[in-house]
N, C-alpha and C positions, 0 to 999 in steps of 0.2 A: 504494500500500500504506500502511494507517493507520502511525504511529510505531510503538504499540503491537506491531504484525507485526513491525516492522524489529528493535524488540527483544527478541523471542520469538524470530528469529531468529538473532541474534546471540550471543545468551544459550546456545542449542539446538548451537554450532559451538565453542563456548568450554566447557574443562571444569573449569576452577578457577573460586575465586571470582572476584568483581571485582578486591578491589585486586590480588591478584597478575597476571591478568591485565591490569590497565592498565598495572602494571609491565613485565609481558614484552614485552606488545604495543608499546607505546612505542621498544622498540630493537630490533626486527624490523626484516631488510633493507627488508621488503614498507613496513613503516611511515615510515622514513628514505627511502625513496624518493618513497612522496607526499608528503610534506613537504617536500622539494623541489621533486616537482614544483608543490605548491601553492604554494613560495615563488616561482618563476620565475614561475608564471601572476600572481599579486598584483603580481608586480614588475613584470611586460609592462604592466599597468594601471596602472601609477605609482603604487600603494601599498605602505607599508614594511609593513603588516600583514595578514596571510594572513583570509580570511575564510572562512563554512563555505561557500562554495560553490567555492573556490580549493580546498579540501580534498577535498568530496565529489570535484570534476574529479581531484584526483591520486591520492585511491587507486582511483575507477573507472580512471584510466589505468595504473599499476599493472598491472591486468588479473588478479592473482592475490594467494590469500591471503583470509582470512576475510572481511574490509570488501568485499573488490570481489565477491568471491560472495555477501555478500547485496545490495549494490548491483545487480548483475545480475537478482538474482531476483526485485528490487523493481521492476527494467525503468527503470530511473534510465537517463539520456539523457548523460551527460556534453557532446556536441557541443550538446544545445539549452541548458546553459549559455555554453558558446563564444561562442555568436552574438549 
């Protein structure tokens, strides 16, 4: 799926604007959670810095919540990062 999809998507799931959603979104359980789990995957890799594909993997893991449903609908692979 082009970017430009992924953020028509996104856009289309969210109903404020930006900045106050980046604000809310930021301190959603769903978002504290990938961020951990992004920080544990970065860290399994012996990196102190989380990168976007440590990201994309935690909130597709996650498995719920705006990001991983349009992750899903984009058919984003989280394991073919893994490997």
């Amino acid at each position: 799926m082009p970017p430009e999809r992924i953020h028509e998507a996104v856009a289309a799931r969210l109903s404020m604007d930006a900045s106050q959603a980046a604000e809310r979104i930021a301190w959603t359980p769903y978002s504290r959670k990938a961020i951990a789990l992004a920080e544990a995957r970065s860290g399994a890799g012996g990196s102190d810095l989380i990168d976007c594909d440590d990201l994309l993997v935690g909130l597709a893991q996650v498995g719920r919540g705006a990001a991983a449903a349009v992750l899903t609908d984009a058919g984003f692979d989280a394991a073919a990062l893994a490997g």
